[in-house]
Structure formats: structure tokens, C-alpha cells
C-alpha positions in Angstrom: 0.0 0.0 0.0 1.3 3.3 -1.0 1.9 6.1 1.3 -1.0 8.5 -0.3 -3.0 5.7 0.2 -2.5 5.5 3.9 -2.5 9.3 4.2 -5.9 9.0 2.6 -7.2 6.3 5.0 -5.9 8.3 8.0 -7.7 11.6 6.7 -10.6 9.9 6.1 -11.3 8.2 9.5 -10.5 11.8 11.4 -12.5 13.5 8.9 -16.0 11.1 9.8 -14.9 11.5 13.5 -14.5 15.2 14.0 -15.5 16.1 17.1 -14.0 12.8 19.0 -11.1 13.8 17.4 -11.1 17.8 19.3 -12.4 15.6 22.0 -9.4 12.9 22.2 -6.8 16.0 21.7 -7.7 18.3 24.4 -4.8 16.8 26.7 -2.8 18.0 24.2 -4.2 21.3 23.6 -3.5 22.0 27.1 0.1 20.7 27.1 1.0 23.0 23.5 -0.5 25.9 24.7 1.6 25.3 28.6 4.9 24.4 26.4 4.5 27.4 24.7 4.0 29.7 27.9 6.8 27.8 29.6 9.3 28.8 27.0 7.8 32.2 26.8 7.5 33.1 30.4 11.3 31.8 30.8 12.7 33.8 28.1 11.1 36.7 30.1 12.1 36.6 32.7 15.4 36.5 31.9 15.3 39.2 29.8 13.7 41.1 32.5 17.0 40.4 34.6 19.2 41.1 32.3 17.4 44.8 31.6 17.4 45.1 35.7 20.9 44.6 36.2 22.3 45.8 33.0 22.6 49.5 34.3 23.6 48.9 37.7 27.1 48.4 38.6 28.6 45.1 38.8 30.3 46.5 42.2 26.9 47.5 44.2 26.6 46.2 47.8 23.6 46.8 49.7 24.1 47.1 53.8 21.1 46.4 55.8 20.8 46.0 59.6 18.3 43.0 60.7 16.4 43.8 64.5 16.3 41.1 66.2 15.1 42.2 69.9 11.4 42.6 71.0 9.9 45.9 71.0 9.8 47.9 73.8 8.1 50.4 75.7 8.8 54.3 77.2 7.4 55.9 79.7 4.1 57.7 79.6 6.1 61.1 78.8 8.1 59.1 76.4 11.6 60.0 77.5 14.4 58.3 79.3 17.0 59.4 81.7 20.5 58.5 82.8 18.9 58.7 86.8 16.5 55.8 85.5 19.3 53.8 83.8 21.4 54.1 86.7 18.7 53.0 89.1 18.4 49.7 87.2 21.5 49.5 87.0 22.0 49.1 90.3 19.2 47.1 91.1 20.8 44.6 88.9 24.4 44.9 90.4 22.5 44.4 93.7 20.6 40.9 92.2 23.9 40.2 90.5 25.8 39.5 94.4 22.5 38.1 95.7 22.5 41.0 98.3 20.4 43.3 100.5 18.5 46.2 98.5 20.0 50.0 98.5 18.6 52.4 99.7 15.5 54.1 98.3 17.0 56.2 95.5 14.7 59.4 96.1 16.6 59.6 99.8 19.8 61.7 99.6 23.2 59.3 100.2 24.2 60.6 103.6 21.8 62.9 104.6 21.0 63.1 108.2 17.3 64.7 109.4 18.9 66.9 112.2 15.6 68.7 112.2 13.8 66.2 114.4 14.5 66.1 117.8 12.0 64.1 119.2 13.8 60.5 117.9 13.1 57.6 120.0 16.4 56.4 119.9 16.6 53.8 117.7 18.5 53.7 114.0 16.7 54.6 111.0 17.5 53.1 107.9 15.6 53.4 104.8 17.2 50.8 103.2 18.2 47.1 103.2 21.5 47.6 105.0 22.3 46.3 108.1 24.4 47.5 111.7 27.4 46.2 112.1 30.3 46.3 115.3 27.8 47.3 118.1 24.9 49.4 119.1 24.5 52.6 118.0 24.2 55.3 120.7 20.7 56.7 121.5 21.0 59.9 119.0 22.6 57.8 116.0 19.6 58.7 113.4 20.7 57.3 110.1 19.1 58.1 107.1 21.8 56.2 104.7 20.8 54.2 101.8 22.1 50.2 103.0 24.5 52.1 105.8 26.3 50.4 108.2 27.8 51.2 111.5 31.0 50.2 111.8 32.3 51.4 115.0 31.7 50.0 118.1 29.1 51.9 120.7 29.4 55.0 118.7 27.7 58.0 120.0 27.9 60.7 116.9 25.2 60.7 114.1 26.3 58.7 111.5 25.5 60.2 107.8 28.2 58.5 106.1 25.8 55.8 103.7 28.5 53.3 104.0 28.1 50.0 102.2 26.0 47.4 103.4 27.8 44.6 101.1 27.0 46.4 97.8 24.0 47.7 99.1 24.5 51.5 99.4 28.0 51.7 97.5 29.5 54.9 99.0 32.6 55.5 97.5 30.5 56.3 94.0 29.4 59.2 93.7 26.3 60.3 91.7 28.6 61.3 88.6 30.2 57.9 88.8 27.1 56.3 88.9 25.9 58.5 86.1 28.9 57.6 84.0 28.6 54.1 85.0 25.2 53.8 83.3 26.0 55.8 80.3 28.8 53.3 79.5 26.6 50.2 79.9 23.5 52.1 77.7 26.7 52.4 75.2 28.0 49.2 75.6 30.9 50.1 77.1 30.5 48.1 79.7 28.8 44.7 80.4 27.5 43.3 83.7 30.6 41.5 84.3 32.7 44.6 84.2 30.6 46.4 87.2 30.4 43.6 89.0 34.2 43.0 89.0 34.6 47.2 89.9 32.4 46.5 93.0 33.8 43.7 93.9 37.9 45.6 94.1 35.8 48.0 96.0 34.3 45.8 98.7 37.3 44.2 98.8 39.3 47.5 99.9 36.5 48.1 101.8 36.8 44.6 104.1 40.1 45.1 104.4 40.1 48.4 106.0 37.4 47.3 108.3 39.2 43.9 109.3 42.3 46.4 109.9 40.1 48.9 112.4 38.1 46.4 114.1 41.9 44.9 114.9 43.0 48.1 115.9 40.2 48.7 118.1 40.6 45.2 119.9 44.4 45.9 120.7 43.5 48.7 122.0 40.8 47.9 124.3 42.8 45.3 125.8 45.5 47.3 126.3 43.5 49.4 128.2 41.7 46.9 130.5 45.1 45.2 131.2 47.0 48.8 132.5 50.5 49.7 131.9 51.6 47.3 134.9 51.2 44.3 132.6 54.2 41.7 132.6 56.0 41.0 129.1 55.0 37.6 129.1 51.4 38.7 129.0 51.9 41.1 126.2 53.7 38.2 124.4 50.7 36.3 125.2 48.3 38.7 124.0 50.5 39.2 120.5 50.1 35.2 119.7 46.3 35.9 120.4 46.3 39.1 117.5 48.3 37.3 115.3 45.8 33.9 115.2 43.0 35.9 115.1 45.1 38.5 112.2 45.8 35.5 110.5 41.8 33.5 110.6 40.5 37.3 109.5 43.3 37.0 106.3 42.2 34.1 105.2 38.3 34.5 105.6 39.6 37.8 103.3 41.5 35.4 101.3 38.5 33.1 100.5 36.2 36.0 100.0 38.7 37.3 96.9 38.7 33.3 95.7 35.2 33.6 95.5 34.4 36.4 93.9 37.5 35.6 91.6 36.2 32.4 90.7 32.7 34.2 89.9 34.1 36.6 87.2 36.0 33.5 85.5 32.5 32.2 85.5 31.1 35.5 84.0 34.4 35.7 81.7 33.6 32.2 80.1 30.0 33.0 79.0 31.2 36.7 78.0 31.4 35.0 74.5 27.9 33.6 74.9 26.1 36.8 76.4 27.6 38.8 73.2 26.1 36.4 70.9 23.0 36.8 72.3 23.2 40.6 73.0 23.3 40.6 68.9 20.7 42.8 66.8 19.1 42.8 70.0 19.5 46.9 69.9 17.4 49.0 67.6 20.1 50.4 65.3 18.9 52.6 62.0 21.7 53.7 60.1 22.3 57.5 59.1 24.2 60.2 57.1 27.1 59.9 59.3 27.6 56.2 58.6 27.7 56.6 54.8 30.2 59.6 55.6 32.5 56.8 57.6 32.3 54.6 55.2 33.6 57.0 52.5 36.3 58.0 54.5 37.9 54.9 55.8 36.8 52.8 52.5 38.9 53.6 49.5 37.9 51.3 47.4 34.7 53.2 46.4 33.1 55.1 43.7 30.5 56.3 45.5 28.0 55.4 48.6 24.1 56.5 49.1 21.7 55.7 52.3 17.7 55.4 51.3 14.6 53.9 52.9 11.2 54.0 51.2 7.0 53.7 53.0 3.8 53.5 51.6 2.8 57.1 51.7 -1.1 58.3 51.0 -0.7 60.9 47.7 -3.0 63.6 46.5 -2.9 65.9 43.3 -2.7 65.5 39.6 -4.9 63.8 37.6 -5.8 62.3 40.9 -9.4 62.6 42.4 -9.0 60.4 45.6 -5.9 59.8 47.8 -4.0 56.9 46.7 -1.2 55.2 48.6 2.4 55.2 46.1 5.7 54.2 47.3 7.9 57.0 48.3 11.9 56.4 49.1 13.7 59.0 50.9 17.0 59.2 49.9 20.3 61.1 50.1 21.5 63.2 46.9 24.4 60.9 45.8 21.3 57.9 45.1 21.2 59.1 41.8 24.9 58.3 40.6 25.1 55.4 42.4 21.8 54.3 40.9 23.0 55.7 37.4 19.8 57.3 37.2 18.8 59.8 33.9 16.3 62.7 34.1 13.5 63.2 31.9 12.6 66.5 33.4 14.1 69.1 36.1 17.4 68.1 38.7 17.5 65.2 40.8 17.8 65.9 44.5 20.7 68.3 46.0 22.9 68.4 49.1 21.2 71.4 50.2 17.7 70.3 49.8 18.9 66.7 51.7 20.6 69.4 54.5 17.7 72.0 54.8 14.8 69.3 55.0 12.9 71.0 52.0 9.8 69.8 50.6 10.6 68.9 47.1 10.4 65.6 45.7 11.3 63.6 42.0 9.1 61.2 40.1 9.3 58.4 38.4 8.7 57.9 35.0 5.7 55.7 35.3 4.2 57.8 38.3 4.5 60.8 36.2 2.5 59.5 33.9 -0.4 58.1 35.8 -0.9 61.9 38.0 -0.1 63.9 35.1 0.3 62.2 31.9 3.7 63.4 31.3 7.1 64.2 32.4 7.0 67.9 30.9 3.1 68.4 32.8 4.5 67.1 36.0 7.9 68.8 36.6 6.5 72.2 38.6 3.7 70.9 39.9 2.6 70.7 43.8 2.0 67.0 45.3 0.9 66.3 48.6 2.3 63.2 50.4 1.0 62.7 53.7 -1.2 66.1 53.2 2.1 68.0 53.0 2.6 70.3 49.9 5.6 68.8 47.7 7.3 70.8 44.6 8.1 68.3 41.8 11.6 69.6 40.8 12.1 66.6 38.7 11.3 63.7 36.7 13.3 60.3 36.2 13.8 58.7 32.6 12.4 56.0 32.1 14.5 53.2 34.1 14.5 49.2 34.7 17.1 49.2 37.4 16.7 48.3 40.7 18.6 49.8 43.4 18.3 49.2 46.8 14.6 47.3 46.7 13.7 51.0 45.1 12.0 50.6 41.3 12.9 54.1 40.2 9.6 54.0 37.8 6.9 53.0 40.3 8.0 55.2 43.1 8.7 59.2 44.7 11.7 60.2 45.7 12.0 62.6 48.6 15.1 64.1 50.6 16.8 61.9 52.9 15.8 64.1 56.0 12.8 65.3 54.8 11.0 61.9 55.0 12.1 61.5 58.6 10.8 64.6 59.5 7.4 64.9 58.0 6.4 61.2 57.1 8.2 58.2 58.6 9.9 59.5 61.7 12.6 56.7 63.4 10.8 54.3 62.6 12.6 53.0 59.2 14.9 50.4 58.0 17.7 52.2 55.8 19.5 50.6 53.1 23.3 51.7 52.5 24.5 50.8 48.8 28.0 51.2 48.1 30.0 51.1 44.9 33.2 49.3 44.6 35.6 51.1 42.2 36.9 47.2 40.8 34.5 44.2 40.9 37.3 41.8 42.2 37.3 44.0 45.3 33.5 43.0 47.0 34.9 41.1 49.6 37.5 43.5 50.6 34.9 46.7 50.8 32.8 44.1 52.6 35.4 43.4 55.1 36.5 47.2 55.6 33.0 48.4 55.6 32.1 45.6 58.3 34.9 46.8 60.2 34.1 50.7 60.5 30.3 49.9 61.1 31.5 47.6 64.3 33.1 50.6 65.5 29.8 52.4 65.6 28.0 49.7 66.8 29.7 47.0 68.4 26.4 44.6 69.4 25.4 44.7 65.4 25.5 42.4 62.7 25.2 43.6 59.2 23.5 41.7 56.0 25.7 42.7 53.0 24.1 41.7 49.3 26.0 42.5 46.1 24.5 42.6 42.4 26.2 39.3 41.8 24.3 37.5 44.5 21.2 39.5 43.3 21.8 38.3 39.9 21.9 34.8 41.1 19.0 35.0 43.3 17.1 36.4 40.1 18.2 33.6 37.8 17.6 30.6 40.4 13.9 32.0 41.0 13.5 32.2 37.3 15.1 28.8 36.3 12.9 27.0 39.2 9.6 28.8 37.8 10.7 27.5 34.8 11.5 23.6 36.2 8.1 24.1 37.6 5.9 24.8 34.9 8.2 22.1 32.7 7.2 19.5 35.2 2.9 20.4 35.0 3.6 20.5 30.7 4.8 16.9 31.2 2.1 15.7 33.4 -0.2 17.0 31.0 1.3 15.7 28.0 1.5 12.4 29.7 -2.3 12.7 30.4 -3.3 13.5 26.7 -1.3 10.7 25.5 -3.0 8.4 27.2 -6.0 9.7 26.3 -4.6 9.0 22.8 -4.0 5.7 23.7 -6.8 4.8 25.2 -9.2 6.1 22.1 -7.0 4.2 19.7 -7.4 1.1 21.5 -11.5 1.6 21.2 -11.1 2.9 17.4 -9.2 -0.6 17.2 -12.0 -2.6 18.5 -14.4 -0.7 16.6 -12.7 -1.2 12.8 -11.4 -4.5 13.7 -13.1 -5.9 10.5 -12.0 -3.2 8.2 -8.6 -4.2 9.2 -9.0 -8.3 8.2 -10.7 -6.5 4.7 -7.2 -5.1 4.0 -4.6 -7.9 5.4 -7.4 -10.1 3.0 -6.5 -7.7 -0.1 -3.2 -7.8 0.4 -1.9 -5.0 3.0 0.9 -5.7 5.4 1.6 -5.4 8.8 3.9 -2.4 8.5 0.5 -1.1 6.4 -1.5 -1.7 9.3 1.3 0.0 11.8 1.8 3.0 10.4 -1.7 3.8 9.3 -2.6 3.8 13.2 0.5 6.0 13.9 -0.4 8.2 11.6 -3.4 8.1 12.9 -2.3 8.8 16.0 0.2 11.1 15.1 -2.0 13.3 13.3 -4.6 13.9 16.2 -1.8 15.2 18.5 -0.6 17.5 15.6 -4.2 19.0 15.5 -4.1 19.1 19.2 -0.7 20.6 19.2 -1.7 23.3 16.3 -5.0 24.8 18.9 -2.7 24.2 21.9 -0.1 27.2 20.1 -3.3 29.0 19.0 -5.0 28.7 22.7 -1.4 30.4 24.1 -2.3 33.3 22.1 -5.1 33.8 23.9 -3.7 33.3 27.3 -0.6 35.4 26.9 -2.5 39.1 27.7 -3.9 37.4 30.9 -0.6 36.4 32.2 0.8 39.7 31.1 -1.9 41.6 33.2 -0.9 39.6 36.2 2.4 41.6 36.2 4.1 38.2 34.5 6.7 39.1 30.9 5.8 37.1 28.4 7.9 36.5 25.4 6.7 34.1 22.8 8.7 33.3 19.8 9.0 30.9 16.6 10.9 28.6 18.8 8.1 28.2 21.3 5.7 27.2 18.6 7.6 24.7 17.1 8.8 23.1 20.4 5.0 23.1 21.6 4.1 21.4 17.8 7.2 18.5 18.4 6.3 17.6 21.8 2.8 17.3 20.6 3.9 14.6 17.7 5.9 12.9 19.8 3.4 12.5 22.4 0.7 10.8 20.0 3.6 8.7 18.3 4.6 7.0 22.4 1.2 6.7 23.2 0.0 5.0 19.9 2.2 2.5 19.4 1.1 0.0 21.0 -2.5 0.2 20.1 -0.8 0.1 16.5 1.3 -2.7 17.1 -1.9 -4.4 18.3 -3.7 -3.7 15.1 -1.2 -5.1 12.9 -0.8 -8.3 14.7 -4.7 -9.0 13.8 -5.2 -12.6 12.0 -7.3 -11.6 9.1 -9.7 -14.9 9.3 -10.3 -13.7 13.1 -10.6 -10.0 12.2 -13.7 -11.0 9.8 -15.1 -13.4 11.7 -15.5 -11.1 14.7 -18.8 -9.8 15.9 
């Protein structure tokens, strides 16, 4: 049999079954027209990448800082003070050494109330401290915070606020104190490091009280014994001072082991407590850092500081508020970004400096508030109901800089945006520019470095336009893997839809395949009609699966997603198609030409 013949066959039989045909190819259909948007979708997205990082510099490293901490709380009037620091500060040095409590901070250290002479007698104390070395006389009215006597019988007033083991800490005064907390608020200083100054200062502090209550013994028993007593006596009385000299050492002794062995203990989890003391501080980046960076960096071409909110806008074209993304930024953004202007200037030092309310648009924003780049540049905006002169607008642009697309968004002064829109609250982005690409790593290291100066509890995320790019091309290649993988699945399920259909279609013309093995066709006839068959139903299915992409292409553009079809798309979608009816129809082929022609017209 010829192959126009078989042609003709196969035309025939999908000709007098049209619609089972459509029917038996819409597996097919779907799997064209998902080749087809696989392909295109791809090659979109990588030429969206490449447009987004063709501008920007190879050398462009983003700095961000990551809080970590929980958010906290001020004080109804909203400010802090170094008296309030201080106080917990030394409520924790006072839980740090498991003591007593000082004294009530609103009580003056050593202030005696000499206006009341009515006392009963007895000491008054406002604090946790305790007596110490005998009674105090009748008229001893203490007012200390965590005082102690430490005489014996003592008859004077005692004002002093000595130290009740930590409790009142006498020999700081309140400008210690006060510098004390300013250097932990800073960092300075850690727990460790007070606790070790307090404890040299008890120390001194025993000591001279072991030596006076020693010197107070000797001389009480001097006195009780007269100046008659023998040599031998005195002799006696020496071995006595020197035993109890010696306990009293090494009590002292034991006490320093102690506290010794304490801040090894607090030296060994140093390490630990400055892990976890990490991003725990609310740290937002300024001016001044970019400034340090420039100067002790010289690897740089240039170095910019931004943040952007989503600010409510009014004006133009507009006839309702709408909420647009606007960036504050420092003037150098726009070299750094290797920005172009359509209209007007970009952003100056001295606006950034004087706070001014100016602000540049986009391309794309110009556009949708006044049509145009030449209508918007003079206008008046209002962001955040705050009059705004438009003194520029941006060319059209597909970089993106800093999470900041230049088309879609407003850019303000630096300053300006702190002032009037976001306040503190923001999370600045510094972008550097590295003067030689093979030098990321070292401005990364160097740029690490000066920032740990300024903050020395922070930990910086650095992201270059190489890791960017990366990102941007793994995301796209497993979008692409994905949609690859449903195509398959459906092309497997319209082939066996194939398959199934040809096995029925089999069944069904089982006798018009015995008529031609009876007038002489062969088994390779047989075959390769089927396949054709076959063959030619996914090709139909393939043709309205490239049409039915056509169709679906300006809904997936809507939804934001770049679509590029080309030639190669079709013909990829058209091959997969053919080669999915010629797998799957095989075997009911292979079937039909292995019919005995007696059985094939003897069958009911």
C-alpha cells in the first residue's frame, strides 16, 4: 500500500470522526499551549533580569541591619533618663551579688534629718543595710541608703551611707554612677565589668574594716590590762592578735577566691552573652555612617543611604488619595543608581541638608498623576497632606537599586521623609559602589569593620548585584523547572488519552482491518496507518494548543508576569505534541497489525 493511500485512510477516519477527534486532543491542547507559555514566560524573565541589572554596577553592595530584639516600651512622657538607667542598673548589680537592697534612691546618700528632735532612739534606715560592730548610741539617726555602723558603741550621728555589702555603694558618687550607666546604655561596659569594679571596691572596703576592728581590739585590751602588765602577758596577747590577724586574712582570702572564681565564670560566657546581645538593639543607620564609610573605605566610587513607605498621595490627575511608594534618599542615590532625568534636577545636598519639601518622580508615576514628564515637573504634590514641589522627573529606568524601582516610586530628601512622614521608625538601606569588581569582599570586610566601630552589638547583611543576579536567575530557572514539570504531566495525560481512544477505534474497525490484510496489505501497512493516525490527532491538538497560548498570553501579562513568545516556542510546543501521539500510539498500533485476518472478519 502506497503512502498516499495510507494518508488518505488516515484523513478519512479523522474526517468522519470530528468532534472525537477535538475531544481525544484536548490533553494535548493544554500541554501545547503550557509548552508554549513555559518557553515564553522563561525567556522573560530572563530578559527582564538582564534589563534590571544591565545598568547597575557590577560592584553595588547593599548594607542592611536585621532587629532582632522585642519591641519595647517608654514611659508615659516618652523620654528616658541616665537617673533611670542608673537605678536599674544598680538594682541589677545588687541581684547580680544576691544581696540586700539599696537604699531608696529618692533619699539623699548621707543625709542626716537633724531637724527632728523628738527621735526615740533607735537607727533609722531606709534601706536594706544592716548594723554592724555594736549598738549605736541613743542619737545615731541614720538616714543612709544600705548604711552600716561600723564602729563600736558609737555615740555621733552617723551620715556617712556606708556600704551594706554592695547595698549602698558609698565611694560612687552620683557622677560615677551616672557615668557608669552611660557606659553600659553604650555598651561600654557589660555586667561583668561592674560587678568586677564593685567587687575591688568591697574588697578595699573589708580590708580596712578587718584592719580597724583589729586596731580597736588591741587597743581595748591594752587598756583593760594597764600599763603594769608583765612581758609575758603582752607576748601572750600578741600570739592571740596574730591567730586571730591571721583567721581574718584568710576569711579575706577566701572571699577574693570567690568572687575571683565568679568573674572566670562571667568571663567564660562573655562569649555567649555577646552572641545573644546581637541585633538585639534598635540600630537605624544615618548620614554619618555613609560619611564613615567614604572616608575609611577607598575602594569606592560612591556610597548613598535610602529607605522608602507607603505614603497616601494627593494631586494630579488624581481625584481620591492613593497610597504610592515614596523612598527617601540622600542626593548621591542618583549616581550610584546611574539614574537619567527626563525632566528638572535630581535631589541636592542642600535640599537633603535643609529638609525642603521637594520631591522627583518616576517615570511611570509621572505619567499616571499627570500624563507626562514635561506636565509634572512644577507641579505641587501632597504626600502625607504636605505640599511637595516636583523639581524633577526620572527617565524611564528598569534598574533596581536598593529594593527602590525608580519607575513606580517618589523620591524625597533623605531628611525630609524622617521629619514629615516616617519619623525613626525606618529600615535604611546603605548601597556602596566598589571602584573594581574583584574587590566586593575587601569593601565588605572594611565596611564591616568601621560599622562595628559604631556599633559593636550589630550584625550587618551585606548583598551584592552578583548575588542579586543569582537570586534572580535561580527564582526564574525554578519557575521555569516548575511549569516544565505540569507540561509533562499533562502531555502524559493527553497521550494516554490517545492511547486509550486508539485502542476503542481498534475494536471498533477490527473488520476493516481483516478487509485489508485479506486484499493484500501488510503489517507495517496496518502500523503505520494507526501511527499516523495517532500522530496526526496530537498535531491538530498541538496546532490549537499554540493558538489557545495566544489567547492566554495578555492574561498572564496583566498579572504583572513578561511574556515572550517566539518561533521557537511554537515549534517546540508542535514537536512535543507529535511525539506525544507517536509513544502513546504505538502500542494500540502494534496491536492492530498483529490482527489474523480470518479472526478480524469473523469477529462480531
Amino acid at each position: 500500500m502506497r503512502l498516499s493511500e495510507l494518508l488518505r485512510l488516515v484523513w478519512l477516519n479523522i474526517n468522519q470522526n470530528k468532534f472525537k477527534t477535538v475531544m481525544t486532543s484536548i490533553g494535548i491542547i493544554v500541554g501545547a499551549a503550557t509548552i508554549v507559555m513555559v518557553i515564553a514566560i522563561g525567556r522573560g524573565g530572563k530578559m527582564d533580569v538582564a534589563e534590571q541589572f544591565a545598568s547597575l554596577n557590577a560592584g553595588s553592595i547593599d548594607i542592611t541591619y536585621d532587629y532582632e530584639g522585642e519591641e519595647t516600651t517608654t514611659s508615659a512622657s516618652g523620654s528616658f533618663s541616665i537617673s533611670d538607667l542608673g537605678s536599674s542598673l544598680m538594682s541589677n548589680v545588687s541581684s547580680f551579688f544576691n544581696m540586700g537592697g539599696g537604699g531608696d534612691s529618692s533619699s539623699s546618700r548621707g543625709d542626716r534629718n537633724s531637724s527632728d528632735s523628738s527621735t526615740s532612739g533607735n537607727a533609722a534606715s531606709n534601706s536594706g543595710g544592716m548594723t554592724m560592730g555594736g549598738n549605736s548610741a541613743p542619737d545615731s539617726d541614720s538616714s543612709s541608703g544600705g548604711g552600716r555602723n561600723m564602729g563600736n558603741d558609737s555615740s555621733s550621728d552617723d551620715a556617712s551611707g556606708g556600704r551594706s555589702d554592695m547595698g549602698g555603694m558609698s565611694d560612687f558618687s552620683d557622677s560615677d554612677l551616672s557615668e557608669i550607666a552611660e557606659a553600659f546604655s553604650s555598651g561600654d561596659m557589660d555586667m561583668s565589668d561592674i560587678a568586677s569594679m564593685f567587687s575591688q571596691d568591697a574588697a578595699g572596703d573589708e580590708a580596712a574594716l578587718a584592719d580597724g576592728e583589729n586596731a580597736d581590739e588591741d587597743g581595748a585590751e591594752a587598756s583593760d590590762s594597764g600599763e603594769g602588765m608583765s612581758s609575758e602577758n603582752r607576748e601572750a596577747e600578741g600570739d592571740t592578735d596574730g591567730t586571730e590577724d591571721s583567721s581574718e586574712e584568710e576569711a579575706l582570702t577566701e572571699a577574693a577566691a570567690a568572687v575571683s572564681a565568679d568573674d572566670e565564670e562571667e568571663m567564660e560566657t562573655e562569649t555567649d552573652l555577646t552572641d545573644s546581645r546581637l541585633n538585639q538593639e534598635n540600630i537605624i543607620l544615618t548620614i554619618d555612617d555613609v560619611e564613615d564609610i567614604e572616608t575609611f573605605v577607598t575602594e569606592l566610587d560612591g556610597a548613598t543611604i535610602s529607605y522608602t513607605s507607603r505614603t497616601s498621595v494627593e494631586g494630579g490627575d488624581l481625584t481620591s488619595a492613593e497610597t504610592y511608594t515614596v523612598a527617601g534618599v540622600y542626593y548621591s542615590y542618583y549616581t550610584v543608581s546611574n539614574l537619567s532625568m527626563a525632566a528638572g534636577e535630581f535631589i541636592t545636598d542642600d535640599e537633603s541638608d535643609s529638609t525642603a519639601r521637594v520631591c522627583v518622580l518616576g517615570s511611570t508615576v509621572a505619567k499616571e498623576l499627570f500624563g507626562s514628564a514635561e506636565e509634572a515637573y512644577g507641579e505641587t504634590l501632597y504626600l502625607d497632606d504636605r505640599a511637595y514641589e516636583i523639581v524633577g522627573v526620572l527617565a524611564s529606568s528598569s534598574t533596581v537599586s536598593a529594593n527602590i524601582t525608580p519607575d513606580e516610586s517618589i523620591f524625597i530628601p533623605y531628611e525630609t521623609g524622617i521629619k514629615y512622614i516616617t519619623g525613626t521608625d525606618i529600615s535604611p538601606v546603605i548601597t556602596v559602589i566598589c571602584n573594581d569588581v574583584d574587590l566586593v569582599d575587601t569593601v565588605k570586610e572594611k565596611v564591616e569593620t568601621v560599622l562595628e566601630e559604631n556599633y559593636s552589638t550589630a550584625e550587618f547583611t551585606f548583598s551584592d548585584a552578583s548575588s542579586k543576579l543569582e537570586a534572580a536567575e535561580s527564582s526564574n530557572e525554578i519557575l521555569t523547572m516548575l511549569l516544565s514539570a505540569m507540561a509533562v504531566i499533562v502531555f502524559i495525560v493527553g497521550g494516554i488519552g490517545i492511547m486509550n481512544v486508539l485502542f476503542v477505534s481498534v475494536k471498533e474497525r477490527t473488520e476493516e482491518i481483516g478487509i485489508l490484510k485479506s486484499l493484500g496489505a501488510s503489517r507495517s501497512n496496518i502500523l503505520f496507518e494507526f501511527l499516523f493516525e495517532s500522530a496526526a490527532i496530537s498535531m491538530i491538538g498541538g496546532i490549537l494548543g499554540v493558538g489557545a497560548s495566544f489567547l492566554v498570553t495578555p492574561l498572564v501579562e496583566y498579572n504583572g508576569i513578561r511574556v515572550e513568545a517566539n518561533v521557537n516556542a511554537w515549534a517546540a510546543a508542535l514537536a512535543f505534541s507529535i511525539l506525544t501521539g507517536t509513544i502513546f500510539g504505538f502500542y494500540p498500533a502494534w496491536k492492530a497489525s498483529k490482527l489474523v485476518p480470518v479472526e478480524a472478519l469473523n469477529s462480531d
